[in-house]
N, C-alpha and C positions, 0 to 999 in steps of 0.2 A: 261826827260825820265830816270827810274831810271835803273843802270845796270844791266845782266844779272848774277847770283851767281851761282857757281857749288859746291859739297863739299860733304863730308862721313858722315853721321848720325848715332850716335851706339846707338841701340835699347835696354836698357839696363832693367833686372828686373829678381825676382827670379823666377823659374817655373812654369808656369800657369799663368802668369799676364796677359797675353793679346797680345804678343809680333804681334807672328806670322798672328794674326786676328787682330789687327791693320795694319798691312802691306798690307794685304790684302782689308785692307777697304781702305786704303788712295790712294794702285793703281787699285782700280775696278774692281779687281777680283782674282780670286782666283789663287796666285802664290807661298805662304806658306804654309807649313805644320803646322795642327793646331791641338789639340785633348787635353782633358782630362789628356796627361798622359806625367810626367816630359821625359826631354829628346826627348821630341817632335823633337824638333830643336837640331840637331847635327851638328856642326862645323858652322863655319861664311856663311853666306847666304846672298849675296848682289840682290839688287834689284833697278833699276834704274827708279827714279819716274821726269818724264817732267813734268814739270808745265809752263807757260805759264813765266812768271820770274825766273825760273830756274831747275837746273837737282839736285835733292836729290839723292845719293848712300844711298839708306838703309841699314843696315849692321844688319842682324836678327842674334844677339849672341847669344849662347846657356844660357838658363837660370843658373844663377850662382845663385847655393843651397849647402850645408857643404856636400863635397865631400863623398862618400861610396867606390868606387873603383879608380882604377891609370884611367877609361876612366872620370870621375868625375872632378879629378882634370885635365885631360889634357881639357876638358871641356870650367872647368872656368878658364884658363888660356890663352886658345884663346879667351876668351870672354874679358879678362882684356887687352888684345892684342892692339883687336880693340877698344877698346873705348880710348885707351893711343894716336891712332894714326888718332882720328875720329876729323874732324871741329865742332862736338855737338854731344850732347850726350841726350837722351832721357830717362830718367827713370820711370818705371810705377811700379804702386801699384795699388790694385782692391778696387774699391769703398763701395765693401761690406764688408772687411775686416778690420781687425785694421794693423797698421802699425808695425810689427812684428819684430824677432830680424834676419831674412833673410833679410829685406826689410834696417835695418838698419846697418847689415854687408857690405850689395852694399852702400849705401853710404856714409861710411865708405873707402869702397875702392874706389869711385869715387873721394873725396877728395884727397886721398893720389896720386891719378892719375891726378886728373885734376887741385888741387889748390896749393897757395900758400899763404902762410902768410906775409900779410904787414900792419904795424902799428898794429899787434895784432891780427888783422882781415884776415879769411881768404876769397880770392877771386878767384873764379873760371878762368882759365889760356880759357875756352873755353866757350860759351853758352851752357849751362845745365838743361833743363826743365822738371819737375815733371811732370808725367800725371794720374789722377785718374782715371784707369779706369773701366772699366763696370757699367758707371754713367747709364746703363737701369735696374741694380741688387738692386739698392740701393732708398729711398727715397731722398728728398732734403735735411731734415735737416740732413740725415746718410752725406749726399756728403760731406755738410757746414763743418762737422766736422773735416772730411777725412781728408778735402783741410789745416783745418787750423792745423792739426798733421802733413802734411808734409811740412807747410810752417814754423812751430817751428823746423824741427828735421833738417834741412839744408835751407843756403838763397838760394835755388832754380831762376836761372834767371827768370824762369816763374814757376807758376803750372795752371795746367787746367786741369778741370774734362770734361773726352770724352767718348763717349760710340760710339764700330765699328759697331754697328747691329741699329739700331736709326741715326747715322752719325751727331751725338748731338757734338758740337766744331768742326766736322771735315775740316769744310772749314778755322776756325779760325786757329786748327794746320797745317794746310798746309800753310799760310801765315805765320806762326811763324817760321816754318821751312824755309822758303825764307828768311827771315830775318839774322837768325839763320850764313849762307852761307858767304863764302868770295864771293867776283866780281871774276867772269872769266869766259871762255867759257863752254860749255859742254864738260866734260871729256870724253861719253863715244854716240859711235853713234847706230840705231839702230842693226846692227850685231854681238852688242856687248850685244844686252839685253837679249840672250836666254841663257839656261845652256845646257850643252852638253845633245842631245840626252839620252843616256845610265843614265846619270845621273838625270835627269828629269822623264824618266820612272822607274828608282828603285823608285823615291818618291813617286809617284803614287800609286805603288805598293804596298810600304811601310804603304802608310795613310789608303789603303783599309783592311790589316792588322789588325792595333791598336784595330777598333771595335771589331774585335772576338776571341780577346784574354786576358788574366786575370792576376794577380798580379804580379807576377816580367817578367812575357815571354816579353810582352813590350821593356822592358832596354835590352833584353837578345838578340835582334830580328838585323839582317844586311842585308839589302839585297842589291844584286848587279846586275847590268844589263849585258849582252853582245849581241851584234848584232850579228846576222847569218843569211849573205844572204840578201836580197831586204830588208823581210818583218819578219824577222824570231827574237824573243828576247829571250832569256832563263834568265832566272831570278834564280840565286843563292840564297837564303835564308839559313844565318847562324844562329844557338841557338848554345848556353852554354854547353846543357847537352843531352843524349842519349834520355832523357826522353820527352824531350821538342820537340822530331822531331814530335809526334804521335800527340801532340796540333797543333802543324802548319800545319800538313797534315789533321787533322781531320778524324773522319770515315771516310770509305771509298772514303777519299777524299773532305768531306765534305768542309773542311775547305777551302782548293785552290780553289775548286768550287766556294763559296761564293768569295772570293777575285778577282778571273777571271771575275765573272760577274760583278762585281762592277769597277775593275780597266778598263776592255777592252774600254768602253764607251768613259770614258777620255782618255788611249791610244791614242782613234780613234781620238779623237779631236784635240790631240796635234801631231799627226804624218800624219793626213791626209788622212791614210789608214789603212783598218783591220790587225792588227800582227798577227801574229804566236806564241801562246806564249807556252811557256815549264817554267818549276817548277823543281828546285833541291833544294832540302832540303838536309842542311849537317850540323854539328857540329863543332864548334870551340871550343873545353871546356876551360871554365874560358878565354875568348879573352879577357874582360873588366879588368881584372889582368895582361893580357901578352902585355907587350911592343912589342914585334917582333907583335903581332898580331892586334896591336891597328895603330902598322906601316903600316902594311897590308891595312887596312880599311881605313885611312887615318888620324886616329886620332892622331895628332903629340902632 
């Protein structure tokens, strides 16, 4: 009987790879934030995946893309964090894409993190497996191609093309990642698998958001939760600029309207009863610039 592995997985790839909806496919439901638009994924996000042979820590790093402001860089600097201090590392690239010079900066940096050079040769210090994915985007022979660009551009311990919406390799990468793990107990039990309250309800919040809004408000958007009372949340929403408050409130409200009725639902799901909820909209100008402000949010 073979033994039980526990260990950290860093979720590694540039914006829009698939990160956070691979997460979600491999623990069954919906526990990341996923959307269209860079910066989805802010700060390290762990998520504890049981499997039958072992406990994976998924570790959803923020996509690492050529920084634009100080929250950019503090970014991909927790992203290079976790994966310096992860038992495997996961890199993804999208099957409909070519393999770009974002795709070959991260592994670029994953060498300089994760290998070492001996007899000339360098070899990875950790297991490190390519994943192509959104193998439902692409034809076979696009995949064939993919697979063999990133099996030239680094000796990848594995590569495998997986698609999260088809669940195409998904049982395979779930055994790879068992594999992947040192032997030892489960690190973490289940009391430890939920995220605070306040902090689970801002993401909510947050993902109901992204859809009804447009070019940079996105990157520009914070929102925060606080508890009042049994049943009561108010939810802070910070933007950039003065101008940006009348986007996020919308006509007459239109816009929180839309977001309440989208977020409440899920709320109700995860908290088990109807909230109370309240909306403040306020302004942080240039936060994604201010250190004191990126402290504030939690962006270190």
């Amino acid at each position: 009987m073979s033994e039980f592995r526990s260990g950290f997985v860093a979720i590694v790839g540039r914006p829009n790879s698939g990160k956070s909806t691979l997460i979600n496919s491999l623990m069954g439901r919906k526990v990341a934030l996923s959307s269209s638009f860079p910066q989805t994924t802010r700060g390290e996000d762990r998520y504890i995946l049981n499997l039958p042979s072992c406990q994976a820590i998924l570790v959803d790093t923020p996509g690492i893309g050529k920084p634009r402001t100080l929250l950019g860089e503090r970014l991909n600097g927790e992203a290079l964090r976790s994966i310096a201090s992860a038992d495997a590392a996961l890199f993804l690239t999208p099957a409909d894409e070519e393999l770009g010079k974002g795709d070959r900066r991260i592994i670029t940096n994953l060498h300089s993190l994760l290998s070492k050079r001996r007899d000339g040769k360098s070899e990875w210090q950790i297991p490190v497996a390519a994943l192509v994915t959104k193998a439902d985007e692409a034809g076979k022979e696009e995949i064939k191609e993919k697979v063999e660009e990133v099996e030239e551009a680094a000796n990848f311990t594995k590569v495998l093309a997986v698609s999260s919406f088809t669940h195409y390799h998904m049982e395979e990468l779930k055994e790879l990642i068992s594999s992947f793990l040192p032997e030892g107990p489960a690190l973490y039990g289940p009391e430890d698998e939920k995220k605070t309250l306040e902090e689970e309800a801002a993401q909510i919040v947050r993902s109901a958001f992204l859809p009804l809004l447009h070019d940079e408000l996105p990157h520009s958007l914070v929102v925060r939760c606080e508890r009042v009372g049994e049943r009561g949340l108010i939810f802070k929403v910070y933007v950039e600029k003065e101008s940006q408050k009348g986007i996020v409130i919308g006509k007459g409200g239109s816009v929180l309207t839309k977001v309440r009725s989208e977020a409440i639902p899920e709320l109700r799901a995860f908290l088990g009863f109807n909230p109370s909820v309240r909306f403040e909209v306020r302004v942080a100008k240039d936060w994604q610039k201010d250190p004191k402000k990126l402290d504030f949010f939690g962006y270190y």
